[in-house]
N, C-alpha and C positions, 0 to 999 in steps of 0.2 A: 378354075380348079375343080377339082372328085371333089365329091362329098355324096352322102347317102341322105335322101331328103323325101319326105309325103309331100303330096301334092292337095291334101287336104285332111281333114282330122279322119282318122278309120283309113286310108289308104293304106296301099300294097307301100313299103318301102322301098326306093328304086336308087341306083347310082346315078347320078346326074354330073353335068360341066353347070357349074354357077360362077357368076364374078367372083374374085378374090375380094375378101370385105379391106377396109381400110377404117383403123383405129379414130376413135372420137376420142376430145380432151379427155384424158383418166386412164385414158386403154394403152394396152400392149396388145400388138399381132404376135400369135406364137404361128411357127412351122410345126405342127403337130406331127409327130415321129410315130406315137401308140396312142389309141384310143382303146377304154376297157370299156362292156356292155354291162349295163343295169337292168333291170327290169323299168328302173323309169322312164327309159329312154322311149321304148314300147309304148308305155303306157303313156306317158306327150303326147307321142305320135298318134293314139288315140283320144287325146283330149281332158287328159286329169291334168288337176283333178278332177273339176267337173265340166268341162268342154265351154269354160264363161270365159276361163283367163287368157291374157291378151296373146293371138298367134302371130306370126311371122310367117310368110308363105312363098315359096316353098319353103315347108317347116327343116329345115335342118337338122340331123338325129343327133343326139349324143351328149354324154354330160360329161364325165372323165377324161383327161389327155394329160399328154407327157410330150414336150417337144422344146423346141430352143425361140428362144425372142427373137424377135426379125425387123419390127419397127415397134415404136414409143412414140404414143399419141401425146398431145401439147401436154402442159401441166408437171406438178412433181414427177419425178421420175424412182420408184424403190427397185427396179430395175434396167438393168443396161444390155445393149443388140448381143444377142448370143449367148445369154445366159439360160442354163435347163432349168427347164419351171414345171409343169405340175398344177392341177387344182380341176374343181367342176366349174360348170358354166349355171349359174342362176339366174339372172338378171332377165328380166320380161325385153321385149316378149320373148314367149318360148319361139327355136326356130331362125330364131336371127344369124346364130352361128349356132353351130353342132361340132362336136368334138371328131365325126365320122365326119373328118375333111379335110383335106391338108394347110388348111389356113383355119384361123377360128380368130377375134376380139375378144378379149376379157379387161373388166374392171380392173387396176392393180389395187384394188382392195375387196375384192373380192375373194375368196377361197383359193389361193393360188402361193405356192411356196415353192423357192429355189427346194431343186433334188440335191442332196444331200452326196457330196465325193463315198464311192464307192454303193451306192446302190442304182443299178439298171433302169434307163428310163421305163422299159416295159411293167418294170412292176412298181413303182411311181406312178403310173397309168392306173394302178389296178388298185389302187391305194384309195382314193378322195372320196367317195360315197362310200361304199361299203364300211371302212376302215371307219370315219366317223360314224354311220349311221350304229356301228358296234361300241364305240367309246358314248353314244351319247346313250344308249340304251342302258351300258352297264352303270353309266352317271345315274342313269333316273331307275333302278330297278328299287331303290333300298333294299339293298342285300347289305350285310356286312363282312370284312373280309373273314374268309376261313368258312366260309357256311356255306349250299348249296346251289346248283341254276343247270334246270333242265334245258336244253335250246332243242327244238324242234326246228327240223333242217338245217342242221348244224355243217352238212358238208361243205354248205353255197357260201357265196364270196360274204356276206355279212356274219352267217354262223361262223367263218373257219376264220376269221378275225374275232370275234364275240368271244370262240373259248377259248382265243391265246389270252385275250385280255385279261379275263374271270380268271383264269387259271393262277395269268401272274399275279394276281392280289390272291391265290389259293384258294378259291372258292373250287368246289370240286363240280367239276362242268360233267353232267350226264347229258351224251349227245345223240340225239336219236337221228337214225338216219336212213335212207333209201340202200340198201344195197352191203355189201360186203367193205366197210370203209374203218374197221378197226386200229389197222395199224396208223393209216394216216391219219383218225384223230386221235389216236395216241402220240402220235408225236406232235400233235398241237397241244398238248396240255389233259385232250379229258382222260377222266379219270376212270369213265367207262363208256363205252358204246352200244349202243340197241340199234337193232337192224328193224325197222318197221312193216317191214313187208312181211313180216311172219304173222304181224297183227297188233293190236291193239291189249292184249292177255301179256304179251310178250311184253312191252312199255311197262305197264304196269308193274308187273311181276318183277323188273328188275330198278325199277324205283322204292317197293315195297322192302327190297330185298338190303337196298343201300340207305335208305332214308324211310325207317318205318313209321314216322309222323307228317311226310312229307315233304316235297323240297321247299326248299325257301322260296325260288322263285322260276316263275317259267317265264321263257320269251319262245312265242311258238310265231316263227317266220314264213311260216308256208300253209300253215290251214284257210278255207276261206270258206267252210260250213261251218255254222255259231254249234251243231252238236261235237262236232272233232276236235272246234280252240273248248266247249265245255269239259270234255271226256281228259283232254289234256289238265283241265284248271283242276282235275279231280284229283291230281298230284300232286296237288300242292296243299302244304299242311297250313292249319288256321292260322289266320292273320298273318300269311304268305302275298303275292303280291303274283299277278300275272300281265303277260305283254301280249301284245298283238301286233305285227307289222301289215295286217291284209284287212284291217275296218270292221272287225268281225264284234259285233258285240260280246260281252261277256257274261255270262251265266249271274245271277243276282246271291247274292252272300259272299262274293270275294275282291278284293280290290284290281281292277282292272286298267290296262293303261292302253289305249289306240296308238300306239309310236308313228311319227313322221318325222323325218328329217327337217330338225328345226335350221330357218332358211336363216337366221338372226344369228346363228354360228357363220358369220362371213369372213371374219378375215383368216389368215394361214396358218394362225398360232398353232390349230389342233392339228393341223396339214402336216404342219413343220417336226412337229413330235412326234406323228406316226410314221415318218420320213427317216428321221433319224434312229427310232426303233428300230427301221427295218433294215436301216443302213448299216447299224451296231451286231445283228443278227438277231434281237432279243425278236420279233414278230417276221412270222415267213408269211412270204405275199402267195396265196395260194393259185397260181396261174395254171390255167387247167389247158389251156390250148392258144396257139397263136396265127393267127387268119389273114388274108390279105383283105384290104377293104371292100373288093367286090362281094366276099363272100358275108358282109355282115347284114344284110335281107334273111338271108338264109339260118343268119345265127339266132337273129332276132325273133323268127319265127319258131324257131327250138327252146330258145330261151320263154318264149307263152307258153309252153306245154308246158314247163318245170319240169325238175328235176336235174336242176342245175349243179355242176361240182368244180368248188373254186370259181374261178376268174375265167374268162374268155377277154384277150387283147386283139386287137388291132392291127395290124403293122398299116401305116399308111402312109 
């Protein structure tokens, strides 16, 4: 079978022919239809978290997929051949399967949940990381509803899920962001947008303008210098609370959170509700482009520069 795979930790990522894997007791093989890109997909591929945890080689890319069951390894069975499923691949080692491949094995109790009638496998695809990593962020920010949450990089596939979420509990989501992106997050929810590229006077100035004691709570998803997540934390009013999804320490007199996608969220539950969100229309899956599998070296490499908007999918 294709599949997109390094050939050691830090390698070039290349399309390759590997064996089709075959299900061990507990697994389902999916025919994967969409694969979406993450950043952590990359960032495996070079060896986080810290190049210790157990590999699989040639490492296999990808965490996210959307496709139909094909075979059911020994054991219970919570799904049947031909059903559309959905979910990330966690299980050690990294590499084993990759969601960039037209075959992949998953645990059936792992993060994996039937799609939901009436929502597109492709944006099922673009759902399972980001989508949680936004539901668990806003679980852990203590905000309450109706009060503030500035997102920093609010355009990308975690942010443009993050302020549908905050919005719909009413929290008024200030989104800052790269570029001229007003109208489209206004119709995810925020309540105002900041163009960043004008500068840091400009963030400011319209934080000051809406929340003159500051906001309740920042999750800044894209800084990875401790003066840029500090300059950000400076917006946030006392006994406010701030996020970090890039390790970035935080400045000393304000409560700080390092976020990672906690791996102990495994089964579908939360899968199945962001699923059916999107299936109902209440969360739009923000898919920003759709690619064929050769071209995902080339995505992955744009996706490390940043400046990512929405979802990048797969067809494969």
């Amino acid at each position: 079978m294709r599949a997109v795979a390094v050939s050691a930790l830090g390698a070039e990522p290349s399309l390759v022919v590997v064996p089709k894997p075959d299900p061990s007791a507990g697994e389902v093989r999916v025919k994967v239809e969409y694969a979406s890109l993450n950043p952590l997909d990359w960032q495996t591929a070079d060896g986080a978290p810290d190049g210790t945890a157990p590999h699989s080689f040639p490492l296999l890319v990808g965490t996210d997929f959307a496709g139909r069951v094909d075979m059911i390894g020994g054991g219970d069975n919570l799904f049947r051949v031909g059903d559309p499923v959905f979910g990330r691949l966690t299980a050690p080692p990294a590499g084993r399967c990759g969601a960039y491949g037209e075959y992949l094995c998953v645990a059936q109790d792992a993060p994996i949940a039937l799609v939901p009638d009436g929502l597109p496998l492709q944006h099922a695809a673009a759902l399972p990381s980001a989508g949680t990593a936004a539901a668990q962020i806003l679980g852990g920010t203590a905000v309450r509803d109706g009060r503030s949450l500035l997102v920093i990089g609010a355009a990308g596939g975690v942010g443009s899920f993050l302020t549908q979420l905050a919005a719909a509990r009413s929290l008024g989501v200030v989104a800052a962001v790269r570029g001229d992106e007003k109208r489209r997050m206004a119709a995810l929810g925020a309540a105002a947008t900041v163009d960043t590229t004008a500068g840091p006077d400009e963030l400011a100035s319209a934080v000051a303008d809406l929340y003159p004691e500051g906001v309740d709570a920042l999750v800044d998803l894209v800084s990875t210098d401790p003066a840029a997540f500090a300059a950000h934390t400076a917006l946030v009013r006392d006994g406010g609370v701030a996020v970090t999804t890039r390790g970035v320490p935080g400045p000393p007199g304000i409560a700080w959170v390092d976020f990672r996608l906690d791996p102990a969220d495994s089964g579908g539950e939360l899968l199945g509700a962001l699923a059916e969100g999107a299936a109902r229309g209440e969360l739009r899956v923000p898919i920003e482009v759709e690619l064929p599998l050769e071209k995902a070296p080339q995505a992955l490499a744009q996706n490390r520069a940043g400046g990512a908007r929405g979802k990048t999918v797969f067809v494969v």
